[in-house]
N, C-alpha and C positions, 0 to 999 in steps of 0.2 A: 787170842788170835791177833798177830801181830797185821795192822796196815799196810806197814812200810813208813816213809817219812814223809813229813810233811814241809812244803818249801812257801806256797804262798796261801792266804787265805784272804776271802773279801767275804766284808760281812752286808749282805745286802737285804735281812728284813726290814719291810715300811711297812707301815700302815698309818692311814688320814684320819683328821679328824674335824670335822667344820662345825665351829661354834664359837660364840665371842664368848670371852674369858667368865663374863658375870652368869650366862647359861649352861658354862662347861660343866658336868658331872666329876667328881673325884671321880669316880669309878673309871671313865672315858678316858679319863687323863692319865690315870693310874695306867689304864691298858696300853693307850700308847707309847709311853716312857717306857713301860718294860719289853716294849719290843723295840722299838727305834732306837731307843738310848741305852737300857742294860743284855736288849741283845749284843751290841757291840762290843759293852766291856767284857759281856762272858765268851763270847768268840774270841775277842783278843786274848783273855786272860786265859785260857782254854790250849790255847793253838802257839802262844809266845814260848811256853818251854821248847816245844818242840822244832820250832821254827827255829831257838838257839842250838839244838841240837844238830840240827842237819847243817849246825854253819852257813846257813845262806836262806834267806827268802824273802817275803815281800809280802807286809799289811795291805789291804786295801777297805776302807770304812768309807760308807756310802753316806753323803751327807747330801745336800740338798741346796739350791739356790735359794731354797727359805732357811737356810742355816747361814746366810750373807745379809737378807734384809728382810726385817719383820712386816707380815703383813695381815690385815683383820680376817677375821674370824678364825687365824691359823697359829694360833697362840701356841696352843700344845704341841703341834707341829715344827713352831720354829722354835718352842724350847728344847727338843728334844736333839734337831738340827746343829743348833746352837754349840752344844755339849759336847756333839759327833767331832764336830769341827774342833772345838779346842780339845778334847782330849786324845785326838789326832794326831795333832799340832805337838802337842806334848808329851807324846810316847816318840812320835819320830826323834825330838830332841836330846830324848833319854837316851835312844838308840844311838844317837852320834857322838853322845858323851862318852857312853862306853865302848864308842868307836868298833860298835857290831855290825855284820854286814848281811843290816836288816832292813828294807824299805818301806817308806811308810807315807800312804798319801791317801789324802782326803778326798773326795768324789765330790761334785755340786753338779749334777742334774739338772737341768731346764724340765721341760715336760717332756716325758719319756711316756711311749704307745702301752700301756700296761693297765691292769685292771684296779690300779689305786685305788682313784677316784671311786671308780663303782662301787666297790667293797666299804666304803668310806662309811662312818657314824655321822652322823652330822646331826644338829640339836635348831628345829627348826623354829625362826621367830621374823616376826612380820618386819621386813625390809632389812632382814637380812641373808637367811637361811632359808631356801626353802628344797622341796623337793626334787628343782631343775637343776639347784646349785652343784651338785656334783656332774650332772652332764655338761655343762655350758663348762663347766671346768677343764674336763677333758678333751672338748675341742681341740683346746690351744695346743694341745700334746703332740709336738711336730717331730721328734726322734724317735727311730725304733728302738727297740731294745737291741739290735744286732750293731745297730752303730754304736749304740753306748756301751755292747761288750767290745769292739774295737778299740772305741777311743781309752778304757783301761786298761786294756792290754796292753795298748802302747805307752802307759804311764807310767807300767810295772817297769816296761822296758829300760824304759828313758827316768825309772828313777822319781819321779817329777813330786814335787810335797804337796801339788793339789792338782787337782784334772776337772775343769770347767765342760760340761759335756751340753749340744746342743747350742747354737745360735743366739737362743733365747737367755742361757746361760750368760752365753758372751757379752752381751747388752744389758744384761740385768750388773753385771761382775763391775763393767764398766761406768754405769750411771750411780752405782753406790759406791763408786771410790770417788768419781767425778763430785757427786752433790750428796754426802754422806748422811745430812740430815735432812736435806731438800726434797728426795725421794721422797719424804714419808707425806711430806703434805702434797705431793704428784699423786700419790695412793689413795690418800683420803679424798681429794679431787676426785678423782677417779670412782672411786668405791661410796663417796655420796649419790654421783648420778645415777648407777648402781642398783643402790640405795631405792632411789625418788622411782627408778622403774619397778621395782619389786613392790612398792609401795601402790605405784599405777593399778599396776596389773589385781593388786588384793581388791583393791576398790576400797 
């Protein structure tokens, strides 16, 4: 049974994982990477014949403002990120080499209204990790998902080699170009006090 053809695809499974590196499960890590990182390559790889065929369309790989700058306990997450993003980066270049009219752009999400967080593993350890860590996470999640389908549609449109989606994006895109490596000790700052509270609160 034939489809018909195929012109664009975006590859948008995630799933989180909270835990610092030295807690992290192979197993957990395992899970994530095959859905965040080798779902992308088998959607691409999956969906690119056909997308040459039909002479015309447009990748889109969903990657992540933790695929711009590393942050604790999201190790797995931003390696996975990481990967989205350069092997994005370097399929679109492929595509222009062989000068095919195939578009190709990366996605970086801020926090998007979705059930990530909740569904999320997370490996809990005292003053770091705990039970609230994936609510207090999701708070911050100020984009619906109806503006973040807008904002890539208009990327498809216009072509664009990465699409910064949400506010929060936007401030996160700009302080890791601004202070490349400076960020990291604003994090740790940040995620010691963090820290000292989760610490409080065990007793």
């Amino acid at each position: 049974m034939s489809l018909g053809g195929v012109n664009i695809i975006i590859n948008n499974a995630g799933v989180a994982l909270g835990s610092t590196i030295e807690d992290m499960r192979y197993e957990d890590f395992e899970w994530l990477m095959n859905i965040n990182f080798w779902g992308v390559v088998h959607g691409t790889k999956a969906f690119l014949p056909h997308l040459k065929a039909a002479g015309d369309g447009h990748i889109v790989n969903i990657s992540s403002v933790f695929g711009l700058i590393g942050v604790p306990t999201q190790g797995a997450y931003n390696a996975a990120k990481f990967a989205v993003k350069g092997f994005t980066e370097a399929l679109r270049q492929e595509l222009e080499i062989e000068e095919l009219p195939i578009g190709v752009t990366s996605v970086h999400p801020g926090g998007i209204k979705t059930n990530i967080a909740r569904n999320a593993r997370f490996t809990v350890r005292k003053g770091w990790v705990d039970e609230q860590s994936n609510s207090d996470f999701e708070k911050a999640f100020a984009t619906s998902p109806e503006q973040a389908a807008q904002d890539i549609l208009q990327a498809i449109l216009k072509n664009r080699r990465r699409q910064l989606i949400g506010a929060d994006a936007v401030l996160i895109d700009l302080v890791q170009r601004a202070l490349p490596t400076l960020y990291q000790s604003l994090l740790v700052a940040g995620a010691k006090r963090r820290r000292q509270k989760l610490l409080n609160k065990a007793g």
